[in-house]
C-alpha positions in Angstrom: 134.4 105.9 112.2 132.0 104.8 109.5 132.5 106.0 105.9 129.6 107.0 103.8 128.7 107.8 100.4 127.2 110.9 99.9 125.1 111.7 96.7 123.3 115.0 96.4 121.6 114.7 93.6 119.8 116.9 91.4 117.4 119.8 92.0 117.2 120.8 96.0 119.4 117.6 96.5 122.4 119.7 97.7 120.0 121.4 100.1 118.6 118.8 101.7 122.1 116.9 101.8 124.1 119.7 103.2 121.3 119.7 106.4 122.2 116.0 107.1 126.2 116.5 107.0 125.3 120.0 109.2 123.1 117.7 111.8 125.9 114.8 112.0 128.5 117.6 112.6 126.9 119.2 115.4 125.6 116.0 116.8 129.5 114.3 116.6 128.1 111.4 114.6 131.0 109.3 113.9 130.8 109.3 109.8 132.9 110.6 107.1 131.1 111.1 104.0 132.7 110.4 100.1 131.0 112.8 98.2 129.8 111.6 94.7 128.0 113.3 92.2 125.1 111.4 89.6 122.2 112.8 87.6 121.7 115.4 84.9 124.5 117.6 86.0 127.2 114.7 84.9 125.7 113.8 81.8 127.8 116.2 79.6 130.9 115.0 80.8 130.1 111.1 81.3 127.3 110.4 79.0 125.2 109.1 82.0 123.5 110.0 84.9 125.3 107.3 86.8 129.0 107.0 86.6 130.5 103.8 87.3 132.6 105.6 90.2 129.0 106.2 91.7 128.7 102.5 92.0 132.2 101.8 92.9 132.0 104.0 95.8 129.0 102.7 97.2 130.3 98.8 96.9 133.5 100.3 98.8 131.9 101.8 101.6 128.9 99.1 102.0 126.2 102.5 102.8 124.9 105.6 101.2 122.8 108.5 101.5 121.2 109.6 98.3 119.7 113.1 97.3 116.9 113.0 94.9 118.0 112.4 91.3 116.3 113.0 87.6 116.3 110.9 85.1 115.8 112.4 81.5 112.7 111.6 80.4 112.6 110.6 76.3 116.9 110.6 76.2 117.6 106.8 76.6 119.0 107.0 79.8 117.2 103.7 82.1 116.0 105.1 86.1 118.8 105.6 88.0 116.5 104.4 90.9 116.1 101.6 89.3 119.8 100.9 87.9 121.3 101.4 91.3 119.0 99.1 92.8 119.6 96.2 89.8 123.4 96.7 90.1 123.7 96.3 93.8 120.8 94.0 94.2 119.0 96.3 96.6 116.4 93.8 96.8 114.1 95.5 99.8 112.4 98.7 99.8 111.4 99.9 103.2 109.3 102.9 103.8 108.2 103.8 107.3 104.8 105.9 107.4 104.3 107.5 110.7 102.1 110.2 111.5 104.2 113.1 113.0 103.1 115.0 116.0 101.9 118.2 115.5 101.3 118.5 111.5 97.7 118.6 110.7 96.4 116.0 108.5 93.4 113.5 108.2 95.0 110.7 110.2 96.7 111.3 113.3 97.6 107.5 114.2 99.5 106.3 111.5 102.1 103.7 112.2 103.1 101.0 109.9 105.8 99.9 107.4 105.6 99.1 103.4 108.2 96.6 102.4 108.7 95.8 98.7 110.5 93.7 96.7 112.3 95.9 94.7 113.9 93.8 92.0 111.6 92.3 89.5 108.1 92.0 88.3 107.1 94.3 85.7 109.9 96.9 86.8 112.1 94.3 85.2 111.1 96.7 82.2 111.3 93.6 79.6 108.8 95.3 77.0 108.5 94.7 73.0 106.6 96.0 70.8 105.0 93.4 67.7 103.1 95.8 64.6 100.4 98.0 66.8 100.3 95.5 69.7 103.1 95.7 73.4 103.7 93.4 75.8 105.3 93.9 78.9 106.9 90.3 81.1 106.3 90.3 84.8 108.9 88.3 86.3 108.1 86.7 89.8 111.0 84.5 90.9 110.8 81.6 94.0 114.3 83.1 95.1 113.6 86.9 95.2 109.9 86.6 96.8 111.8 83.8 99.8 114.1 86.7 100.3 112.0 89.2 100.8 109.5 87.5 102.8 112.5 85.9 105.2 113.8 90.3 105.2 109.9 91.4 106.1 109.5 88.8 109.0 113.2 89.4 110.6 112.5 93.2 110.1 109.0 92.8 112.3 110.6 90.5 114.9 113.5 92.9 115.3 111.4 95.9 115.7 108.7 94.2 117.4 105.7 94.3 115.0 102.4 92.5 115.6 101.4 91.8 112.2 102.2 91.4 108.6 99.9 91.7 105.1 100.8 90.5 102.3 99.0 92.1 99.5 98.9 90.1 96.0 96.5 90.2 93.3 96.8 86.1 92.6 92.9 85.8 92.6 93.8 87.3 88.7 97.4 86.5 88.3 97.3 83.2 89.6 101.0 81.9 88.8 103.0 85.1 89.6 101.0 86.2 92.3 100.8 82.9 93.5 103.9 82.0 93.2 104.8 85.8 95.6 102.3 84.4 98.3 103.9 80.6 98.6 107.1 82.5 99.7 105.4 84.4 102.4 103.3 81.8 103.5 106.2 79.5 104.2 108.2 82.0 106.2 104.6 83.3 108.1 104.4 79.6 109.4 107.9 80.2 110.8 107.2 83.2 113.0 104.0 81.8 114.9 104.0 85.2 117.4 103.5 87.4 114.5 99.8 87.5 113.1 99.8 87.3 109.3 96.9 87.7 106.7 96.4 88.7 103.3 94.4 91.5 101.0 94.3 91.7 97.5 95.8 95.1 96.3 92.9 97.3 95.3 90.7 96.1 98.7 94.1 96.9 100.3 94.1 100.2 98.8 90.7 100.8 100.4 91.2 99.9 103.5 94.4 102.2 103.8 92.5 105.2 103.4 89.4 103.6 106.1 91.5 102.4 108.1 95.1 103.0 108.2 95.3 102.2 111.9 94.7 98.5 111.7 98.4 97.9 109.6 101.3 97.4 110.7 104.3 95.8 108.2 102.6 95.8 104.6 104.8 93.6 101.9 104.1 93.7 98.2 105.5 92.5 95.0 107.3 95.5 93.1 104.7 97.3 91.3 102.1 97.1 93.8 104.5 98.1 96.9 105.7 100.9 94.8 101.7 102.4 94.6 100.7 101.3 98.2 103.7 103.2 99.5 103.1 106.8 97.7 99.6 106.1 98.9 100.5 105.7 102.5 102.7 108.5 102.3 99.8 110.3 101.3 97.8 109.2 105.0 100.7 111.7 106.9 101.1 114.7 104.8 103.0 113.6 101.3 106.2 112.2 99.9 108.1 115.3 101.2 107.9 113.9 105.0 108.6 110.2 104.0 111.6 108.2 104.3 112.6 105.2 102.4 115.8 102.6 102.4 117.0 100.3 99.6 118.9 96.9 101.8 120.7 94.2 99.8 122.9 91.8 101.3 126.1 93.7 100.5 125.3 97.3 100.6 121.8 100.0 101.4 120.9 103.3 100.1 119.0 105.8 102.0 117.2 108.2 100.4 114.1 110.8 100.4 111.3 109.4 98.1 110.0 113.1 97.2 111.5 114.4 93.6 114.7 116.6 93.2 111.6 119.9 92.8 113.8 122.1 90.4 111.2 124.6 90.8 112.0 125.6 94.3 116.0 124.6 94.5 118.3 127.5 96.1 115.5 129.0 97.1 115.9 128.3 100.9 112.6 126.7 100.7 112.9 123.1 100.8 112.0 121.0 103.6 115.2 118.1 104.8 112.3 116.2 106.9 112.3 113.2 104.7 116.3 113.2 104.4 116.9 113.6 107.7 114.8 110.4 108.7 116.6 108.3 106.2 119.4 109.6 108.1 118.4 108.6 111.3 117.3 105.0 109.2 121.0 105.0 108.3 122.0 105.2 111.4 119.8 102.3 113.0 121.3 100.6 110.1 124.4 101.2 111.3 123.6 100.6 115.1 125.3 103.8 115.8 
């Protein structure tokens, strides 16, 4: 029996949450779930979206499965996105775009994979501010960008995938971008059955929407991961049918990428599809 912690979240959260624990019921799954609660409905009593018994929980049971949360906008409060992947050094993003049989949208054949490094670069949100000119620092570090690239090329020789793209924009930012690509490169030469090339981000953009067929595993520094990502959720219907997994060494999150939609919670309305294929991401994780 696996433990897991359970986060619903914000907004239709609870919803969406309650269908997974429901499935895994039925279904016998062996998990037991320690339910925690974060976002706007604890800052009253804790002062923060994320209580430290949020984090605690999740370093305890190694695994979680995470509603959609707000973060105030304009409050002070940092992403809690963002915080809980900083804290736990969820270092990989991995979001699995696959074209699902019987919805009707532009592309029928999708069927690839966006990984992202998911701890640095300008998400590092190191801004200032000097009389009526900001800055923001994009970090790029040798050790994060080996790790991901050595995550990316297990990830396609474990679930036997042809090809990888790295996607940079170093004909610009030549030092960070650089840097991003000397990682891959090095790890490509060490898997010599999987094909490897690479795109710069805006061509990559293009070709997405041309040809979404000819990709298979995608990885991208932070910021530009982030974008290609929504994008590609875009190629099968939206955020509300895409799945997504935060993996560090010591612990993952699974989670919906779609937003906690206030608008339509306890309404009955909301659709679990993206939750429940975390879940069943959760479970691979879990080789269960």
């Amino acid at each position: 029996m696996y433990t897991v912690t359970l986060i619903p979240g914000d907004g239709i959260g609870p919803e969406i949450t309650s269908v997974v624990v429901d499935v895994f019921e039925h279904m016998n799954v062996p998990i037991s779930w320690d339910l925690v609660e974060a976002g706007e409905k604890v800052i009253e009593k804790y002062g923060t979206p994320l209580p430290d018994y949020v984090i605690d929980s999740i370093r305890k049971n190694k695994v979680a499965l995470k509603g959609p949360i707000t973060t105030p906008i304009g409050k002070g409060f940092r992403s809690v996105n963002v915080t809980l992947r900083e804290r736990l050094n969820l270092y990989a993003n991995l979001r699995p775009i696959k074209s699902l049989v019987g919805l009707n949208t532009k592309y029928n054949n999708v069927d690839l994979v966006v990984v992202r490094e998911n701890t640095e670069g300008l998400y590092k949100g190191i801004e200032y501010k000097i009389d009526d000119t900001a800055c923001a620092v994009r970090v790029i570090t040798k050790n994060a960008s080996d790790k991901i690239a050595y995550f990316t090329f297990k990830y396609a020789k474990e679930n036997k995938r042809k090809k990888v793209t790295a996607v940079h924009k170093a004909n610009i930012l030549k030092i960070t971008d650089g840097l991003f690509l000397e990682s891959i490169r090095k790890v490509a030469s060490q898997y010599p059955e999987i094909e490897y090339e690479e795109k710069i981000v805006d061509n990559m953009s293009m070709q997405l929407v041309l040809n979404p067929e000819k990709y298979d595993v995608i990885v991208a520094p932070n910021l530009y991961g982030d974008i290609l990502s929504d994008l590609a959720a875009g190629l099968i219907g939206g955020l509300g049918l895409a799945p997504a997994a935060n993996i560090g060494e010591d612990a993952a999150i699974f989670e919906a990428v779609h937003g906690s939609a206030p608008d339509i919670a306890n309404k009955g309305i909301a659709n679990p599809i993206a939750l429940l294929s975390s879940s069943i991401m959760l479970l691979d994780y879990l080789k269960l």
